[in-house]
C-alpha positions as CSV (number, residue, x, y, z in Angstrom):
1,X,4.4,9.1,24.4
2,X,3.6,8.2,21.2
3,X,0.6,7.1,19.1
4,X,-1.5,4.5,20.9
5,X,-2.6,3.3,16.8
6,X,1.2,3.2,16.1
7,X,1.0,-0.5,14.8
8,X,-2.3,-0.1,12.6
9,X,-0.4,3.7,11.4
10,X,2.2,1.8,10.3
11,X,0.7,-0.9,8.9
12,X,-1.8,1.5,7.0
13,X,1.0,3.5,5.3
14,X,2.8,0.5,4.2
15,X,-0.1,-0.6,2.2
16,X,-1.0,2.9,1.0
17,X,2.7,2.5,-0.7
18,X,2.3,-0.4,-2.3
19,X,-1.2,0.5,-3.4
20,X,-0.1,3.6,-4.6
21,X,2.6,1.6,-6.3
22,X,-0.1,-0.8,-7.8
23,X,-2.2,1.9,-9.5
24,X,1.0,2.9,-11.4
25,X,1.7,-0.7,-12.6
26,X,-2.2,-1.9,-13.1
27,X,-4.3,1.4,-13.3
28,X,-7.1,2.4,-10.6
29,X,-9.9,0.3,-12.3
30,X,-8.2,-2.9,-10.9
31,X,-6.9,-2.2,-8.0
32,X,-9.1,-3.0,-5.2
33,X,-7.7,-2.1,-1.6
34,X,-8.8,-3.7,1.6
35,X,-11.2,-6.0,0.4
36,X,-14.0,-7.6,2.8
37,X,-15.9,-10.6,3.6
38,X,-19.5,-10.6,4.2
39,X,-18.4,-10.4,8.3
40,X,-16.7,-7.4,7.7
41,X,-13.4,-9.1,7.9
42,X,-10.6,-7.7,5.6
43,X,-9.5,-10.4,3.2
44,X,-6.0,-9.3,2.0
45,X,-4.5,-5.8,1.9
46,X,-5.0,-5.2,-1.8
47,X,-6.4,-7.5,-4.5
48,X,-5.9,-6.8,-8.0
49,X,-8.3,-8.3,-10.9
50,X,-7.3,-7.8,-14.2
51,X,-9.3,-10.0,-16.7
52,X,-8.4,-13.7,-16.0
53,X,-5.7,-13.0,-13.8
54,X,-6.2,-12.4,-9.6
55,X,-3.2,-11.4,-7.6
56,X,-3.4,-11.2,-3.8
57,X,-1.0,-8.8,-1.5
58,X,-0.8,-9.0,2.5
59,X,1.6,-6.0,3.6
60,X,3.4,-6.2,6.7
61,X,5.9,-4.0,8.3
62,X,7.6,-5.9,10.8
63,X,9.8,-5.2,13.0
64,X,13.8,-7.1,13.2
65,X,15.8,-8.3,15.9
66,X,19.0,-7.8,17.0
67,X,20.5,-9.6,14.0
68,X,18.5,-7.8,11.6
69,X,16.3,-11.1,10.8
70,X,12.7,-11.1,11.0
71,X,11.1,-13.9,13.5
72,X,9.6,-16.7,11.7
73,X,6.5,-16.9,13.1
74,X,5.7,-13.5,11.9
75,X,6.7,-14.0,8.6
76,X,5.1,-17.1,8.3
77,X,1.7,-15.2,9.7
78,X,1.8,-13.2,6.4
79,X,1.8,-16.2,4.8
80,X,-0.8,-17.9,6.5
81,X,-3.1,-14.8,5.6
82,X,-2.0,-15.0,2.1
83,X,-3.4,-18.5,1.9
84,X,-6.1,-17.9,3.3
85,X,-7.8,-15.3,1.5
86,X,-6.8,-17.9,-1.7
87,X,-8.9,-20.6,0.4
88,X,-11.7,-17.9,0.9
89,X,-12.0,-16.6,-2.9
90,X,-11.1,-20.0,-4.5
91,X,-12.0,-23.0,-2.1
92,X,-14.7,-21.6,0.3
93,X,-16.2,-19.5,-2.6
94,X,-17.3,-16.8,0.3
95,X,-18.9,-14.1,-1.5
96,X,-16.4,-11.2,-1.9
97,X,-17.9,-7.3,-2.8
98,X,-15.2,-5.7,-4.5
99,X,-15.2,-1.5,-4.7
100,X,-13.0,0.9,-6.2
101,X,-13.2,4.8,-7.1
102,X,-13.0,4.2,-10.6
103,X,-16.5,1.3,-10.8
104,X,-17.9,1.6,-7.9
105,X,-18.9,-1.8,-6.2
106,X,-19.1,-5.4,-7.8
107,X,-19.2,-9.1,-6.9
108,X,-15.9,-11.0,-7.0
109,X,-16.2,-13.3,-10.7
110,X,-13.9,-16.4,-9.5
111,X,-15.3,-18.1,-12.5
112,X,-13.3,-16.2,-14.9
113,X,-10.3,-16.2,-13.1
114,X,-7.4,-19.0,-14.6
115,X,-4.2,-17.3,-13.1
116,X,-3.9,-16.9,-9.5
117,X,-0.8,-15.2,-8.2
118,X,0.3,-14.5,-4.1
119,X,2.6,-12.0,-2.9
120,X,3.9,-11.1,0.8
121,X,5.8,-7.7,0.7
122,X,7.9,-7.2,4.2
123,X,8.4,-3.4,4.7
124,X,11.1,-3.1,7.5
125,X,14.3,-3.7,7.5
126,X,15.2,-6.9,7.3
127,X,17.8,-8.8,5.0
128,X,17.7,-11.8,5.2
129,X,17.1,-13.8,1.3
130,X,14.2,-15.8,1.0
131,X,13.6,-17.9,-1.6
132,X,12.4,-16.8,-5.2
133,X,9.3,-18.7,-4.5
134,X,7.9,-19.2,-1.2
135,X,6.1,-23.0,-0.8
136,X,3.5,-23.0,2.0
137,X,1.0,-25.3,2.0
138,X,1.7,-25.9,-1.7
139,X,1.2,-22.5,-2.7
140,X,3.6,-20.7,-4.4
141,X,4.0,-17.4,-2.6
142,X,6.8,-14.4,-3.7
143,X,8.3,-12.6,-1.3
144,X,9.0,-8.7,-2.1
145,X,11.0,-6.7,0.0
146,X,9.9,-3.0,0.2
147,X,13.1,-2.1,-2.2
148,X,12.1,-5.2,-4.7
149,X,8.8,-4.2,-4.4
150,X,9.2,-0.3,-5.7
151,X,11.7,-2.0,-8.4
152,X,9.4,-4.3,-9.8
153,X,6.7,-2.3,-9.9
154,X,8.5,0.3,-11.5
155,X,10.1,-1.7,-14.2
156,X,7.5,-4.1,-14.9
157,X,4.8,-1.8,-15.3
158,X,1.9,-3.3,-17.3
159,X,0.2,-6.2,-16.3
160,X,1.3,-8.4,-19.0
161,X,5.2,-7.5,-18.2
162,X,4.7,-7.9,-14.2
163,X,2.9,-11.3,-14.5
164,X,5.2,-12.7,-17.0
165,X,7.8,-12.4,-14.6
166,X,5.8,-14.4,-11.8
167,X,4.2,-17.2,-14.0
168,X,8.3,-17.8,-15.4
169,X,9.9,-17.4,-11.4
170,X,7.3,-19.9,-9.9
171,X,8.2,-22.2,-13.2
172,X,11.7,-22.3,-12.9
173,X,13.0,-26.0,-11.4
174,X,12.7,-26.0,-7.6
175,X,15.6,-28.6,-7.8
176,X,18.1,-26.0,-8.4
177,X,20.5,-24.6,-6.0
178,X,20.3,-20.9,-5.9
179,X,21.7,-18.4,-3.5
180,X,21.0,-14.8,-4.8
181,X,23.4,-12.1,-2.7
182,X,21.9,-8.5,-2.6
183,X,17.9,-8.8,-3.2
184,X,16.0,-10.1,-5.6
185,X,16.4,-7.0,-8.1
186,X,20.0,-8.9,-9.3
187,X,17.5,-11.7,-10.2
188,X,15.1,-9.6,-12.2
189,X,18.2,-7.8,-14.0
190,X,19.2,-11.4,-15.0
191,X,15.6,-12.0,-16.8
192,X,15.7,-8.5,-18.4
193,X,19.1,-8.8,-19.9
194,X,17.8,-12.1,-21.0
195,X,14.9,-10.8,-23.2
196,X,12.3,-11.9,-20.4
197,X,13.7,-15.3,-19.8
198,X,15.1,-17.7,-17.2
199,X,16.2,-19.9,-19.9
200,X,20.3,-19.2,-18.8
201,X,19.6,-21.5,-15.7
202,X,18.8,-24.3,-18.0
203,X,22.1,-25.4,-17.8
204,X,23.0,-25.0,-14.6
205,X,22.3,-26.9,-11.2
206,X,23.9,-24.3,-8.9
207,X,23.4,-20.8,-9.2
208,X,25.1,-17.6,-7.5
209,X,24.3,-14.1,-8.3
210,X,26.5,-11.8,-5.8
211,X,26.9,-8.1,-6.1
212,X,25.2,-5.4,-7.4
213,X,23.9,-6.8,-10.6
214,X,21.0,-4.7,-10.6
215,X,22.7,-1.1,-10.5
216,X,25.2,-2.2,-12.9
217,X,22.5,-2.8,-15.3
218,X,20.7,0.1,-15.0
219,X,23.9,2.0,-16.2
220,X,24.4,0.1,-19.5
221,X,23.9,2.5,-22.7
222,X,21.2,0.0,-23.8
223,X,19.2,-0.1,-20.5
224,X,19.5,4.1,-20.9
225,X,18.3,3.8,-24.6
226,X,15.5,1.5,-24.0
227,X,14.4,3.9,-21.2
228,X,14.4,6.7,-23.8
229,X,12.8,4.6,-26.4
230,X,10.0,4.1,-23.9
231,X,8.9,7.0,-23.0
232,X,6.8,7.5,-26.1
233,X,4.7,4.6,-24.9
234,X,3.1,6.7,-21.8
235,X,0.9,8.0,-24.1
236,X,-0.6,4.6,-25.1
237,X,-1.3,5.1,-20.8
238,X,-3.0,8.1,-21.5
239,X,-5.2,6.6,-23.7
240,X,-5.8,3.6,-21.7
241,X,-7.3,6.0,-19.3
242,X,-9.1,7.9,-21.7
243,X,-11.1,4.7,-22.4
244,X,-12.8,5.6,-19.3
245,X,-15.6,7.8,-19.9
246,X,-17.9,6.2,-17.7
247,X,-20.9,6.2,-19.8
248,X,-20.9,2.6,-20.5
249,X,-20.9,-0.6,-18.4
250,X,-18.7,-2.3,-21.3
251,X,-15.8,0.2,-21.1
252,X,-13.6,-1.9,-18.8
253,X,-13.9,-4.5,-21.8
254,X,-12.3,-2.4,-24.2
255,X,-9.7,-0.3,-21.0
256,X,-8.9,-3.9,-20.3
257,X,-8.0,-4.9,-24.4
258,X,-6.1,-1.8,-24.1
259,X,-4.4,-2.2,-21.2
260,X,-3.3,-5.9,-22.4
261,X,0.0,-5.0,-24.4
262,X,3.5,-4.9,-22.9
263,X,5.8,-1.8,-22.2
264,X,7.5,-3.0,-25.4
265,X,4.2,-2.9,-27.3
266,X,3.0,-0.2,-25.9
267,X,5.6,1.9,-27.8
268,X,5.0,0.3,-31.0
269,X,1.2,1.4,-30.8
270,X,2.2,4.5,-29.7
271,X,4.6,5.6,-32.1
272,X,1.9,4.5,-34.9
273,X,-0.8,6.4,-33.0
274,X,1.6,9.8,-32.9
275,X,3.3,9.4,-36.6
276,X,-0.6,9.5,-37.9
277,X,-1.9,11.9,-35.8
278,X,1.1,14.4,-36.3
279,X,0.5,13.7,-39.9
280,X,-3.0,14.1,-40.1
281,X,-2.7,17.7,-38.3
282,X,0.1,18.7,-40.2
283,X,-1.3,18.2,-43.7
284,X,-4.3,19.6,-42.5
285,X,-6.2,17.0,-44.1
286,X,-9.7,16.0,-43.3
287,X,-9.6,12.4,-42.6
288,X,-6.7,9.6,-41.2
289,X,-6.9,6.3,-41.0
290,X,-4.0,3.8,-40.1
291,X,-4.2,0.1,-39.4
292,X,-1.0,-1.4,-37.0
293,X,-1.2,-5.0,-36.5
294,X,0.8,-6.7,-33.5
295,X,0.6,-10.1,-32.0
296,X,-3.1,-11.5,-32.1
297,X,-4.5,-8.1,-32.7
298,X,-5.2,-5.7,-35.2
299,X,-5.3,-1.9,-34.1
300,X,-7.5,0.9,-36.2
301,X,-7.0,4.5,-35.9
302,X,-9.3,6.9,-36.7
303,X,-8.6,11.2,-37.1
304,X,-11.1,13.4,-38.6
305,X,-11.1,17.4,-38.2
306,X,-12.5,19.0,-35.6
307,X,-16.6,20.1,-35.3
308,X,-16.7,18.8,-39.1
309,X,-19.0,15.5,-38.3
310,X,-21.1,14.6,-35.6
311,X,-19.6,12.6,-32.9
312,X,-22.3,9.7,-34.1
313,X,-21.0,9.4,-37.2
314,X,-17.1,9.1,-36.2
315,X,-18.3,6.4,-34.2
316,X,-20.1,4.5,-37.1
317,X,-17.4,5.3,-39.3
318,X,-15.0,3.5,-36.5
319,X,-16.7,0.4,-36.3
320,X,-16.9,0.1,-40.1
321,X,-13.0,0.4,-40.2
322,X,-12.9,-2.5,-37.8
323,X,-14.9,-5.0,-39.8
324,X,-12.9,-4.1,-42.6
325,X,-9.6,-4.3,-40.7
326,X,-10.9,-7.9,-39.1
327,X,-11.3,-9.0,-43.1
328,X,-7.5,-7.6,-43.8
329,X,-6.1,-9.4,-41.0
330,X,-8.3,-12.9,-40.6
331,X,-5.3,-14.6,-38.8
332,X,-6.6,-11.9,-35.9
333,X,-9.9,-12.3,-34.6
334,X,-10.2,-9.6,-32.5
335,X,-9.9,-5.5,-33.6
336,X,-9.3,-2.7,-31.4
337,X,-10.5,1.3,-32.8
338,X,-9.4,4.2,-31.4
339,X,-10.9,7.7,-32.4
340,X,-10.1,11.2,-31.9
341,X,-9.8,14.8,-33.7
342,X,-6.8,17.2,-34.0
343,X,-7.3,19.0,-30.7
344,X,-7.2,15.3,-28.5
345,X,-10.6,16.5,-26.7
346,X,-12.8,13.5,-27.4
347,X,-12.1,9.4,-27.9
348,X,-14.3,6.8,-28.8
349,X,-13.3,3.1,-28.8
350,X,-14.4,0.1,-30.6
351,X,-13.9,-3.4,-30.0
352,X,-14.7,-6.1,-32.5
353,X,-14.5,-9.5,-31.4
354,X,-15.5,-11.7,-34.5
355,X,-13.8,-15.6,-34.3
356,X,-15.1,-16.5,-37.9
357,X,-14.3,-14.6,-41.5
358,X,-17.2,-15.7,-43.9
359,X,-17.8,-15.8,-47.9
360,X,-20.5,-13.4,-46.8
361,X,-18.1,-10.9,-44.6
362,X,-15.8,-10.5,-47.3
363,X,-18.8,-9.4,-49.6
364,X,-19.6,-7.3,-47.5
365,X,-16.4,-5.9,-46.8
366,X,-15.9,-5.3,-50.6
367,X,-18.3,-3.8,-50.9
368,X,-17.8,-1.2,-48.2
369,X,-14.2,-0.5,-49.7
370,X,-15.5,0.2,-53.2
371,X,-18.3,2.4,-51.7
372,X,-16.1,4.4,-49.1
373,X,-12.4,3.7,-50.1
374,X,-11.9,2.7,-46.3
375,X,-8.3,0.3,-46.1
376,X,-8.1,0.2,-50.2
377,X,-4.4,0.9,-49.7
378,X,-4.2,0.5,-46.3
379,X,-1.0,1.5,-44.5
380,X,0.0,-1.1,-41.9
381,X,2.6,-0.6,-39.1
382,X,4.5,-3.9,-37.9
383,X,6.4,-4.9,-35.1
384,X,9.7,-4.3,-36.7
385,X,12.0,-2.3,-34.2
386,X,14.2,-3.7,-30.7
387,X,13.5,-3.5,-27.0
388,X,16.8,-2.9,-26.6
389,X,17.8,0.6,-29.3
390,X,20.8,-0.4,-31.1
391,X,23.0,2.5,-29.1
């Protein structure tokens, strides 16, 4: 006979997928699984927080019928649960205590949040489509399959990559006619061939994507190159989780301005982080600094020689390259530093957040250039390569 808990076992190691999943994607510090309300009551399988942006799981391995269809009233259930842990966070303002292994415990901050996004993954077998965007009760609610779910997760693995793909689904026109043969993974190879876009609908009222769209991308040389091309940008992970040293409450601030790039941006910072490290260690010189601007925000990087300076003054040195770099760049307000030596052992981190560039700051910045030769000549990477390798 078997387990008397098989249900809840099942149901348990369906979420521990998808949460283990999660972690990949959006990193431990925030992830938050099994959150509860102040009765004890679990509020959604996983929740994840990531500066302004909530998203809300419920996990559910159901069971089919003969057909191989799900019942309604059990898919719908998900749903229900799924709006009403939304109600409860956003309506009801119920007090949530969120905990994790990476910060311990903290108080749900609904006042920041400005993006709200709902997901129902299924985990059994079923195959009938769904929509792109589930509507209940005027919520817009996506619907992941256990295979979509592993795919997107995979693929779009920052934050900023998987919820640009959300925000753009649930904005495409609910007018349109759409019947999408063989998962929603032939959708999202659509909107990656398309450079992140659902603009190709535009000019259509009836769309039909049959086949196995999805596999046949992943085979193209240029989906093989961009996959080479990004594995370079791992390393910018590394460093994300690096940022977490624990030994300050405002380290999340800075994880999470790491963290904020795309897959596609991740390489470009990491390429610029590697091409001046490996030249700093192979010159054997004492002191590197680079500058790499990209987007709204300009990135510092700071090598100095092992044992030679005490830690306290690489940081000072650090913040002083950012209010430089912030008087370089004054079309971005906001600096990220990143620190280390030629072995990798330690990092510090600096984040400069400064919306104004006065008279004064720029004297001040002078001056600090003709006193330390800090960004006279500065070297500056740019955004200036392809997703997509030319192959």
């Amino acid at each position: 006979m078997g387990s008397r808990h098989y249900f809840r076992e099942k149901g348990t190691a369906a979420e521990k997928i998808i949460h283990n999943l999660a972690t990949k994607t959006f990193l431990t510090d925030w992830c938050y699984p099994n959150p509860r309300k102040p009765d004890g009551k679990e509020l959604c399988d996983l929740l994840v927080v990531f500066g302004d942006t909530a998203i809300i799981w419920q996990i559910k391995d159901l069971k089919t019928d003969k057909l191989g269809r799900y019942k309604k009233a059990e898919v719908e259930k998900n749903l229900r649960q799924l709006n009403g842990a939304r109600r409860t966070l956003f309506d009801l303002k119920v007090p949530v205590e969120l905990e994790n292994p990476r910060r311990g415990k903290e108080l749900f901050d609904r006042q920041q949040i400005k993006s709200i996004h709902l997901i129902s993954v299924l985990m059994g077998k079923g195959k009938q489509p769904f929509p792109i965007v589930e509507e209940f009760k005027n919520r817009a609610i996506h619907v992941f399959t256990r295979e979509f779910a592993d795919v997107a997760l995979s693929e779009l693995d920052t934050v900023s990559d998987f919820c640009l793909y959300l925000l753009r689904k649930e904005k495409i026109n609910k007018k349109k006619s759409m019947v999408i043969d063989g998962g929603e993974e032939n959708l999202l190879a659509q909107y990656l061939t398309n450079l992140h876009s659902f603009s190709w609908m535009d000019k259509h009222e009836h769309i039909v994507l049959t086949g196995d769209i999805w596999s046949a991308y992943t085979k193209l040389p240029a989906y093989k190159a961009k996959k080479q091309a990004d594995r370079i940008s791992y390393g910018w992970d590394s460093i994300i989780d690096r940022a977490h040293d624990g030994t300050s409450p405002k380290y999340e601030v800075i994880a999470r301005e790491l963290a904020r790039p795309d897959r596609f941006q991740r390489r470009i910072l990491a390429k610029s982080f590697a091409e001046a490290y490996f030249e700093f260690r192979d010159a054997r010189r004492l002191i590197m600094r680079r500058l790499t601007k990209l987007g709204d925000t300009t990135y510092c990087f700071l090598f100095m020689e092992d044992g030679k300076e005490p830690r306290e003054r690489r940081r000072a040195m650090l913040s002083v390259m950012c209010f430089v770099a912030r008087g370089l760049h004054r079309e971005n307000k906001k600096v990220v530093g990143v620190a280390t030596e030629a072995g990798n052992r330690s990092y510090d981190f600096c984040l400069l957040v400064q919306p104004r560039w006065t008279a004064k700051n720029e004297e001040i910045k002078k001056k600090i250039q003709d006193d330390t030769g800090i960004f006279v000549n500065p070297r500056v990477t740019r955004d200036g390569e392809d997703e997509y390798p030319s192959v």
